[in-house]
SESE-920235 format. One record per atom (N, C-alpha, C): residue in one letter; x, y, z. Coordinates in steps of 0.02 Angstrom, whole numbers, padded with zeros to 5 digits, always signed. Example, Ala and Ser with C-alpha at 12.3 -4.5 7.8 and 13.67 -1.06 7.14 Angstrom:
A+00660-00284+00390A+00615-00225+00390A+00660-00165+00390S+00642-00112+00354S+00684-00053+00357S+00645+00002+00394
//
This chain:
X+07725+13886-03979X+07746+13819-03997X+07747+13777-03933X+07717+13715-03938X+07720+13682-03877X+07774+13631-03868X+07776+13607-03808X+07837+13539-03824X+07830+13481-03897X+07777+13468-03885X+07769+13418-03953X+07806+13439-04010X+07770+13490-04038X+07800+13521-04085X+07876+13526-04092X+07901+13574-04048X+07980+13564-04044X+08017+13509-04018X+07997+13441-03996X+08033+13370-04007X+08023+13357-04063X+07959+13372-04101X+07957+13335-04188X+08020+13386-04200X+08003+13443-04215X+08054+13473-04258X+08119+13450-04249X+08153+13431-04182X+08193+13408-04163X+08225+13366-04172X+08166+13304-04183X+08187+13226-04217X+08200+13240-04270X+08153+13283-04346X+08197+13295-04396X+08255+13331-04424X+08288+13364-04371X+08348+13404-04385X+08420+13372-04357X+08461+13392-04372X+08505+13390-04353X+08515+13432-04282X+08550+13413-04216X+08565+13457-04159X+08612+13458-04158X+08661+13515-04129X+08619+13585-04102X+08597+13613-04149X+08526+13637-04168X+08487+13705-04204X+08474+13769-04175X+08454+13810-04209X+08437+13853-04160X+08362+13857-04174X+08287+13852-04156X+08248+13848-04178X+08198+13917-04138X+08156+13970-04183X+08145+14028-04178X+08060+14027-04190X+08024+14065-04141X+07977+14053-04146X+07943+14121-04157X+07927+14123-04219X+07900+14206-04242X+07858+14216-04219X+07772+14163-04184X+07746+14193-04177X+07744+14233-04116X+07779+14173-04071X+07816+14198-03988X+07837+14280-03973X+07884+14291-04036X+07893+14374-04043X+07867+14416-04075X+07830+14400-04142X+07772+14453-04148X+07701+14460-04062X+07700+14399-04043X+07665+14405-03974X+07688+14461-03924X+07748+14454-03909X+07782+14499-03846X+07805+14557-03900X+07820+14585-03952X+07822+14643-03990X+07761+14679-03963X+07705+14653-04006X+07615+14665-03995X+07619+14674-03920X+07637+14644-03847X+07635+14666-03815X+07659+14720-03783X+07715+14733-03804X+07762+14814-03793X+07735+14842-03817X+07700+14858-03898X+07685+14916-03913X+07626+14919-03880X+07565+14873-03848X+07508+14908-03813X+07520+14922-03754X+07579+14913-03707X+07577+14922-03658X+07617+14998-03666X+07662+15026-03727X+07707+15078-03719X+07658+15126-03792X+07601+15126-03784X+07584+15154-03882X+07617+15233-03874X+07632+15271-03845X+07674+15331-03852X+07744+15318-03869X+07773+15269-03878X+07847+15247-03904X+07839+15227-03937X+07905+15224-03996X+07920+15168-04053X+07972+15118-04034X+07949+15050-04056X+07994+15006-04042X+08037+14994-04071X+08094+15001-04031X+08170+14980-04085X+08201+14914-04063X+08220+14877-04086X+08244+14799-04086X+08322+14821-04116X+08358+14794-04068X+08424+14787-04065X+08454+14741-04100X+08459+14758-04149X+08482+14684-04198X+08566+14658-04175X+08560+14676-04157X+08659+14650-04095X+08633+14586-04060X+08570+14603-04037X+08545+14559-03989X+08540+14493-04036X+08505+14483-04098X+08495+14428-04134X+08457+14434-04205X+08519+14446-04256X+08520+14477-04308X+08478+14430-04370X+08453+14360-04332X+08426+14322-04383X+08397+14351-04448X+08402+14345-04512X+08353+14381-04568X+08284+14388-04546X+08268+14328-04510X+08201+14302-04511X+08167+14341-04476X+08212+14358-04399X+08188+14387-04337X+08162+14473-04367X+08228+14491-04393X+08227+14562-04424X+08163+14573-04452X+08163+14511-04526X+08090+14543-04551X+08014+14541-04521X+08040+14481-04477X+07951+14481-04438X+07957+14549-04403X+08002+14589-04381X+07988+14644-04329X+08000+14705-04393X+08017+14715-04443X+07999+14759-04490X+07942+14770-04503X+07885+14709-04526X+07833+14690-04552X+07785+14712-04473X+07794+14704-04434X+07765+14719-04362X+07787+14829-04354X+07819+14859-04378X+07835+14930-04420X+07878+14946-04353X+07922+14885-04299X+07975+14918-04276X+08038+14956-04289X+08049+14996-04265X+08134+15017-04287X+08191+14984-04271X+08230+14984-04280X+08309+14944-04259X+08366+15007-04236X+08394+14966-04197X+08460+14996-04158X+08504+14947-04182X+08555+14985-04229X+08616+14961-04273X+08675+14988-04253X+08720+14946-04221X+08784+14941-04210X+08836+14943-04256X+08834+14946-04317X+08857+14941-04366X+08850+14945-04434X+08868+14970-04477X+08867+14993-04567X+08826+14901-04560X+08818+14845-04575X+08829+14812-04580X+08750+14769-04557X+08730+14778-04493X+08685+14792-04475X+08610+14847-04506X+08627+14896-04498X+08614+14955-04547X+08570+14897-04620X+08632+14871-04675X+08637+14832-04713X+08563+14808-04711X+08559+14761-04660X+08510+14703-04633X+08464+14726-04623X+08451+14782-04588X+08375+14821-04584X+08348+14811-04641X+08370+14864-04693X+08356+14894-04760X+08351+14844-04793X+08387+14781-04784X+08389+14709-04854X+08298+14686-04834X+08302+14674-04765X+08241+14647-04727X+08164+14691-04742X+08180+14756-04768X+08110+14802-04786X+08100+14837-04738X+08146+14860-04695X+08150+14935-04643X+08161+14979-04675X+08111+15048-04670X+08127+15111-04713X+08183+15143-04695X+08237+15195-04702X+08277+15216-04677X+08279+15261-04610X+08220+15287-04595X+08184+15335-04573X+08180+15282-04479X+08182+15218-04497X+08156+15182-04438X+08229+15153-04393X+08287+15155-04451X+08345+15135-04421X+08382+15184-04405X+08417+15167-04341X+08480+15194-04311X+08546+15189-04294X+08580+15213-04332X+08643+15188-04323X+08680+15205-04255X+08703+15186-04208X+08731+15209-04141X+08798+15161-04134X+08853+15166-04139X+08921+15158-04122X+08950+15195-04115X+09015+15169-04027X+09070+15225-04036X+09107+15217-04087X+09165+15268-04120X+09226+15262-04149X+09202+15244-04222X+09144+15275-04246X+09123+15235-04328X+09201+15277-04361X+09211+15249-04416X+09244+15273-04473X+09231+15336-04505X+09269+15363-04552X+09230+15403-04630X+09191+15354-04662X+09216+15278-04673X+09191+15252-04729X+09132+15213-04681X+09114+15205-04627X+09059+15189-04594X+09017+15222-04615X+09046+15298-04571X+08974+15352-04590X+08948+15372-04662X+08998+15353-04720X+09021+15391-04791X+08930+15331-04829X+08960+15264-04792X+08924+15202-04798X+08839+15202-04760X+08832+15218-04723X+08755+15236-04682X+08721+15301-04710X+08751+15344-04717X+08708+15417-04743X+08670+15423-04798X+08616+15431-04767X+08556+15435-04816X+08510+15356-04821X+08558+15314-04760X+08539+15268-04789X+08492+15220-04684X+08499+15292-04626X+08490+15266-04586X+08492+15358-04530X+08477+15353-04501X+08482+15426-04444X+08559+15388-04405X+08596+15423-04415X+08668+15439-04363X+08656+15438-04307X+08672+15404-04264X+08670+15450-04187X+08744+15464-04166X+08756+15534-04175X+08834+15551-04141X+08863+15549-04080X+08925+15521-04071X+08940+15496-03993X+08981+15572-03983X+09007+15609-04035X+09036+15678-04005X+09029+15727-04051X+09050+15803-04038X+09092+15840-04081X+09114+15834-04134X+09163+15792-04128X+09216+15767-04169X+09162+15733-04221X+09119+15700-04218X+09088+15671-04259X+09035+15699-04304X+08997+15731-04261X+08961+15791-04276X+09002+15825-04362X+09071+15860-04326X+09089+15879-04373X+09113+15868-04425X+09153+15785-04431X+09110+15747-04492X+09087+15721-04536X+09014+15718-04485X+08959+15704-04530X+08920+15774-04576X+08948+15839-04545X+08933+15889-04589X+09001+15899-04648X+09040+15885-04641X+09110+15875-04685X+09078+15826-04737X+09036+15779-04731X+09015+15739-04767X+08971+15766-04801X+08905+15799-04753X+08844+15820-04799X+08878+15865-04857X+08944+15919-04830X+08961+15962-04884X+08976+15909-04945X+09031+15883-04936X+09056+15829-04991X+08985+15810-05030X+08937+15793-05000X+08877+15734-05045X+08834+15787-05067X+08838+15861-05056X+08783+15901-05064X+08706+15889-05040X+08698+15864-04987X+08656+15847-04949X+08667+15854-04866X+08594+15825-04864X+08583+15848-04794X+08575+15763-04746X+08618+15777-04696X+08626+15680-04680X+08574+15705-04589X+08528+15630-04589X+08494+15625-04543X+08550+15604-04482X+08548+15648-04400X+08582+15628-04373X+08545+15634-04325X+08549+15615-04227X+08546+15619-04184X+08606+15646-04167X+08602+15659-04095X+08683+15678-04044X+08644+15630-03977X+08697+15580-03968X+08704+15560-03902X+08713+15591-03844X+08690+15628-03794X+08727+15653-03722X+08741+15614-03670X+08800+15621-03660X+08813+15612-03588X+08817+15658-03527X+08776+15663-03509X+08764+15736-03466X+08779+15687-03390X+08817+15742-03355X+08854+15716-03283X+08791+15702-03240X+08810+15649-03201X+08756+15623-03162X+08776+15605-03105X+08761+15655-03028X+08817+15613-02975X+08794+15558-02948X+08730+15540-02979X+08715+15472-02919X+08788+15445-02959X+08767+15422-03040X+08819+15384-03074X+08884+15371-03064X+08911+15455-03042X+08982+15464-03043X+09003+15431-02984X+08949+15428-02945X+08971+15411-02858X+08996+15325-02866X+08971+15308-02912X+08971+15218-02909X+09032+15197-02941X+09052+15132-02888X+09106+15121-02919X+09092+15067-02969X+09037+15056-02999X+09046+14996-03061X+09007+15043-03119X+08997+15087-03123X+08978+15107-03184X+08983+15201-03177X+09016+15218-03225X+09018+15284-03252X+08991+15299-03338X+08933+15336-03309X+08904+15342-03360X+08916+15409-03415X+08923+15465-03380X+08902+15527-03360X+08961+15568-03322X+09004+15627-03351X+09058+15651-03294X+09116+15600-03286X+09135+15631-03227X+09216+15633-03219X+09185+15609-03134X+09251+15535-03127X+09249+15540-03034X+09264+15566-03004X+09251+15604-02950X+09273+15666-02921X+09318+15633-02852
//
């Protein structure tokens, strides 16, 4: 979109808008996946959950990184298979996870969660898609004082 364009649009709207330019990000999508074709792209819908944004990057066959039951939601309304979304939050609920299963891959932040999301599969008589998150100790990490990723400061 060039300037012209977005002053017209401009003159006919009301400001502040927020005005979104699909083809701008199907462009730089198309460019990640040729520059990365051994990865799948996942779009962080935290980052900018627009309907619009979502389905142009569904329709483009990215995956999403979902912060939330809720999110999750928005993939799947937008025409993301389940198979492509991920659910990743600390501290989800029962009724988070009770709410995503079957309906997105889990990624577990512990143990505790792990166990469950198999407490669940028993309950549903099924088998629920999950990941496990690690945090495996890292001393550059541990050494720094603005970020602990990984371990305990020693």
């Amino acid at each position: 979109m060039d300037k012209e364009q977005i002053l017209k649009i401009a003159a006919a709207n009301e400001t502040p808008f927020y005005l979104y330019d699909l083809q701008d990000i199907r462009t730089r999508a198309a460019q990640v996946k040729a520059a990365l074709p051994e990865f799948h792209l996942l779009y962080s819908i935290k980052a900018n959950p627009h309907p619009a944004i979502v389905r142009c990057l569904v329709n483009m066959g990215a995956g999403f990184d979902a912060a939330s039951v809720n999110e999750v939601r928005l993939a799947l309304r937008r025409g993301s298979k389940p198979e492509n979304v991920f659910y990743s939050a600390p501290g989800k609920t029962m009724r988070d996870l009770d709410a995503a299963a079957g309906n997105c891959e889990i990624i577990a932040d512990s143990i505790n969660e792990l166990e469950r999301l198999n407490s669940l599969a028993g309950t549903m008589k099924r088998r629920i898609r999950a990941g496990v998150r690690l945090n495996i100790r890292n001393p550059i990490i541990t050494q720094s004082m603005h970020e602990i990723m990984g371990g305990e400061r020693e």
